[in-house]
C-alpha positions in Angstrom: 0.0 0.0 0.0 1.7 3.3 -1.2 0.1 6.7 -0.8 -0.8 6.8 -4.4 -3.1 4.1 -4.6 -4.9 5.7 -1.6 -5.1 9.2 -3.0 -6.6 7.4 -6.5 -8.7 5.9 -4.1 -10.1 9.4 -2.3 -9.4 11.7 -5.7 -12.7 8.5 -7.3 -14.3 7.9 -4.2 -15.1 12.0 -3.8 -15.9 12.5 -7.5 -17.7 8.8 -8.2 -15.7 9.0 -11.6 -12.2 6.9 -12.7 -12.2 10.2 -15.6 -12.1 13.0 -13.4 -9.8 11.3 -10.8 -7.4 10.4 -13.3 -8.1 14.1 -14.7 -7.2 15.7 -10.8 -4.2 13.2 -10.7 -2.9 13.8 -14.0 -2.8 10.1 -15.0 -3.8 8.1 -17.6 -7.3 6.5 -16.3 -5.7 2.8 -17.0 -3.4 3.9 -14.1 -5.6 5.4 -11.6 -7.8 2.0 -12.1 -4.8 -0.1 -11.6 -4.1 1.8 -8.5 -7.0 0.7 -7.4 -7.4 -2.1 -7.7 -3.9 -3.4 -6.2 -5.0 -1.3 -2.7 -8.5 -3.6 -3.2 -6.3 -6.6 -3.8 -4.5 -6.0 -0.6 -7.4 -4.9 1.4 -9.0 -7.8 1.3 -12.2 -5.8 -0.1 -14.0 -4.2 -2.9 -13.8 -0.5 -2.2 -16.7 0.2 -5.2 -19.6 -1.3 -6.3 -19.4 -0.9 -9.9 -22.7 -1.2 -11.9 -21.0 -0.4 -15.0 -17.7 1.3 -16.5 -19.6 4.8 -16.2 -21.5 4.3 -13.1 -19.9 3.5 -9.4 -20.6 4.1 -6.0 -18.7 3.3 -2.5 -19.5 -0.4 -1.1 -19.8 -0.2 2.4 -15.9 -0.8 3.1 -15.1 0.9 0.7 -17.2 4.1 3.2 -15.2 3.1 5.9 -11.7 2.9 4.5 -12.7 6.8 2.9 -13.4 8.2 5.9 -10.7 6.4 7.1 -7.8 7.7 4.8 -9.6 10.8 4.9 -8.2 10.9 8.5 -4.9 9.4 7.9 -4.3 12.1 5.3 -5.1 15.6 7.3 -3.3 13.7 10.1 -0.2 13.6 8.4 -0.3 17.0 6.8 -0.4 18.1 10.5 2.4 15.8 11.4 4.4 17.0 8.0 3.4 20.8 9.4 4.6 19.7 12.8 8.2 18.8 11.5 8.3 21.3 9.2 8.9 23.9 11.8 11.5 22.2 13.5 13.8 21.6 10.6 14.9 25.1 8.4 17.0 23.4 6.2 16.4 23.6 2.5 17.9 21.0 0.0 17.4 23.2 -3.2 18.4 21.8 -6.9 18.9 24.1 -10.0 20.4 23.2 -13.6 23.9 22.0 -14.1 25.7 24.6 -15.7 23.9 27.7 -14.2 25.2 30.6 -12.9 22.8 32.2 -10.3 25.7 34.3 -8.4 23.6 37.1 -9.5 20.7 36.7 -7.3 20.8 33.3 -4.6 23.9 34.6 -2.8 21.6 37.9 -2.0 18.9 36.0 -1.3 20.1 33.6 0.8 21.7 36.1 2.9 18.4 37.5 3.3 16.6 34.8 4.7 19.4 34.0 7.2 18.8 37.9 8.1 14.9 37.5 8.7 15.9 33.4 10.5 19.4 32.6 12.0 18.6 29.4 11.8 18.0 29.4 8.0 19.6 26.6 6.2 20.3 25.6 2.8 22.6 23.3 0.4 22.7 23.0 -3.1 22.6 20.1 -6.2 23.2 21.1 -9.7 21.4 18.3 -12.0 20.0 18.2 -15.3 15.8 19.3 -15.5 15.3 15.3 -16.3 16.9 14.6 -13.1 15.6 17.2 -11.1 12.5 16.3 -11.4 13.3 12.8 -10.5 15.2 14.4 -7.1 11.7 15.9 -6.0 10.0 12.8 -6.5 12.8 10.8 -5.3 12.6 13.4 -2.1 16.2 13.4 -2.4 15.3 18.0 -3.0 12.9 19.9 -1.6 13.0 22.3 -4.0 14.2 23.4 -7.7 14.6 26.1 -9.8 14.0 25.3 -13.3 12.6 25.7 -16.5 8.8 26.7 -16.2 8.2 23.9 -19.0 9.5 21.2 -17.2 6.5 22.1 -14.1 4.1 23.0 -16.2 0.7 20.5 -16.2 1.9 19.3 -12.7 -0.6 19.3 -9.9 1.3 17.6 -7.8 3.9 20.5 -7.5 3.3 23.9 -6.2 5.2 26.2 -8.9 5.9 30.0 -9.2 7.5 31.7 -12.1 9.3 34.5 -10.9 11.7 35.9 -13.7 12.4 34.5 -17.2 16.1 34.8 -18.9 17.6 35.3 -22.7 17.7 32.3 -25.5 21.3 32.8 -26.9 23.6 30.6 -29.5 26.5 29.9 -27.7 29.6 28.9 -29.8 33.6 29.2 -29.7 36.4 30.7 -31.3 37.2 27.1 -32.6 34.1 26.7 -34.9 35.3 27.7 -38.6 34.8 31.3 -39.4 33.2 32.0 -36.3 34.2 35.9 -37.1 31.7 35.5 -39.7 28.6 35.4 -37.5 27.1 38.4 -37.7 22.6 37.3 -37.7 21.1 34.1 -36.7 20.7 32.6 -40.4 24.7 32.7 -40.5 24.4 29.8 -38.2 22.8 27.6 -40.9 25.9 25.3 -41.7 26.6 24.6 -38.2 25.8 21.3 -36.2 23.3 21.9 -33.0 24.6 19.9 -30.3 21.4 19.2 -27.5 20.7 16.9 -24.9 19.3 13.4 -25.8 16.1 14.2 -23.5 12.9 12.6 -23.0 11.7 15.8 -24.7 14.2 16.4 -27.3 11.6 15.9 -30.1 9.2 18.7 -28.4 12.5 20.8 -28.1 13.8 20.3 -31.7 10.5 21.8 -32.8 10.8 24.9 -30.7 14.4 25.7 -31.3 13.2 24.9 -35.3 10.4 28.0 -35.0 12.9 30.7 -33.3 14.9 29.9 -36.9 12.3 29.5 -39.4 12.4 33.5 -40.2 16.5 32.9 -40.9 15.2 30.5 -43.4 16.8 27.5 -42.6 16.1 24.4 -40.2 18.9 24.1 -38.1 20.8 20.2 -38.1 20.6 18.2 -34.7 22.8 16.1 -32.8 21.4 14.4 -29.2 24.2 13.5 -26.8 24.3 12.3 -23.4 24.4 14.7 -21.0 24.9 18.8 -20.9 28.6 18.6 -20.3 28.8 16.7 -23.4 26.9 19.8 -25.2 29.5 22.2 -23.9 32.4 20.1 -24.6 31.6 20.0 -27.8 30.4 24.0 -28.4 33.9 24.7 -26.3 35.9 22.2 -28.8 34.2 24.1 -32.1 32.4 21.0 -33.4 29.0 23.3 -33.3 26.8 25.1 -31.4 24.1 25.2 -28.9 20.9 26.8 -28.0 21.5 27.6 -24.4 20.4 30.6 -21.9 21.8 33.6 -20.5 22.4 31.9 -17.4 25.1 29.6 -18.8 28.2 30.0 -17.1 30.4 28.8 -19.4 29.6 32.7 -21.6 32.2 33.9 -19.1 35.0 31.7 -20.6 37.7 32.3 -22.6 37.2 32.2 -26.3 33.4 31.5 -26.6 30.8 33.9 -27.7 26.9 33.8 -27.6 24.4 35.2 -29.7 21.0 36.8 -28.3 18.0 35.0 -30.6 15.6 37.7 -28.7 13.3 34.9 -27.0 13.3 34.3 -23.5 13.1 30.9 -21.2 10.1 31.1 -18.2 11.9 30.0 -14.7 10.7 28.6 -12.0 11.1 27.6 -8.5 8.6 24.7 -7.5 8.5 21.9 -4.7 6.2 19.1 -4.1 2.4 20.1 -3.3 2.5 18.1 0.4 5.7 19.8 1.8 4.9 22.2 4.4 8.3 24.5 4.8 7.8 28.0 6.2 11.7 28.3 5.2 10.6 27.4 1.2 8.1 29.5 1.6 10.6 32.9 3.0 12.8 31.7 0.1 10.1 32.2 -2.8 9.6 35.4 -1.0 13.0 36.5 -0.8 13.7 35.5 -4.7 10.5 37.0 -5.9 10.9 39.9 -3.9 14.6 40.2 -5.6 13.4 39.9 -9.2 10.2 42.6 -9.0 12.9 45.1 -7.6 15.0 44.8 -10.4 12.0 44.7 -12.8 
């Protein structure tokens, strides 16, 4: 029994419907059905009287065991409360590669002003993977693209600034000198992570250069320090953001494409942290001031 199967259980017990559970839930309705039927499998019971795919109502244990989880749930939100203000400490993620020097520094200085006891520590991942680090509740919080959070009900989300689009290349790629618009990058490779995504961000990075006339030619690899070893060596280029760090280095060069990347900070919907909470403040606060 996991809570997942009991909050597929609550989300189609209060709305008498597998659609708009699996709707609420954001899951297919095979899943949210499957859900259910492994927590009936191990309770011993049938939670619904089912009088046909569209039609269901709660069996009489299936009553109990609502009012029942209904309990163990607000219970535990009071527990996770509880703890919550015992502990300040923040695990917060953000992409590998980024260069937030500008604003977190200030901001966390901030929030150790406001609560001595303020505590935070840092993980640079890939947006796949930090993700995976909320679910895994190996981070309490992450700053990432607004895309990657978007859809998810399960997350509490805020955009609070969004940053450039920009080319990056080196000195190393052949007549970088040349580059003067974005359609002079037409003969040049674009080096991206191999993502879950990468067909949804092909496309987009394919629109910001349809004007230049041209559809730029893709290459997936591994990972992000694969992508900037191989902009930094001259074999191409990449579609990056203004918060790259690796614009500061010797020898490369970026190109503003006008567009801008939504950012984030988000964290899972049942953590209760007055100290995530001062820290959206604090960041949000930063970026309207400097609006």
């Amino acid at each position: 029994m996991n809570d997942k199967q009991i909050e597929c259980f609550l989300q189609t017990a209060k709305h008498l419907s597998f659609t708009k559970a699996a709707q609420n839930l954001y899951l297919p309705q095979p899943a949210v059905s499957r859900y259910i039927s492994a927590l009936e499998e191990e309770l011993g019971v049938d939670l619904f009287i089912r009088e046909n795919s569209r039609h269901i109502s709660l069996s009489d244990e299936g009553t109990l065991y609502f009012n029942f989880f209904q309990r163990y749930f607000a219970e535990l939100h009071n527990i996770r409360k509880m703890l919550a203000n015992t502990t300040n400490h923040i695990r917060l993620g953000y992409n590998i590669g980024w260069n937030v020097s500008s604003f977190l520094p200030k901001v966390v200085n901030e929030c150790r002003n406001e609560d001595p006891d303020f505590m935070i520590s840092f993980e640079c991942l890939g947006f796949r993977d930090l993700l995976q680090a909320l679910e895994d509740k190996h981070l309490d919080a992450i700053i990432t693209s607004s895309d990657y959070v978007e859809g998810r009900a399960d997350l509490v989300r805020y955009k609070f600034t969004s940053i450039p689009r920009i080319v990056v290349y080196s000195e190393l790629l052949p007549d970088f000198d040349k580059i003067k618009t974005a359609a002079d990058f037409a003969s040049y490779t674009f080096y991206m992570i191999d993502d879950p995504r990468v067909g949804e961000l092909c496309q987009d990075i394919e629109l910001l250069f349809r004007p230049y006339g041209f559809v730029p030619r893709f290459t997936a690899v591994p990972n992000i320090n694969t992508v900037f070893a191989s902009v930094e060596n001259g074999l191409g280029v990449a579609v990056l953001d203004g918060w790259y760090q690796g614009i500061h280095h010797p020898g490369i060069h970026y190109f503003n494409l006008n567009d801008y990347l939504p950012i984030s900070i988000a964290w899972k919907r049942n953590t209760i942290s007055s100290s995530i909470d001062m820290l959206y403040k604090k960041i949000n606060e930063h970026f309207k001031s400097n609006d």
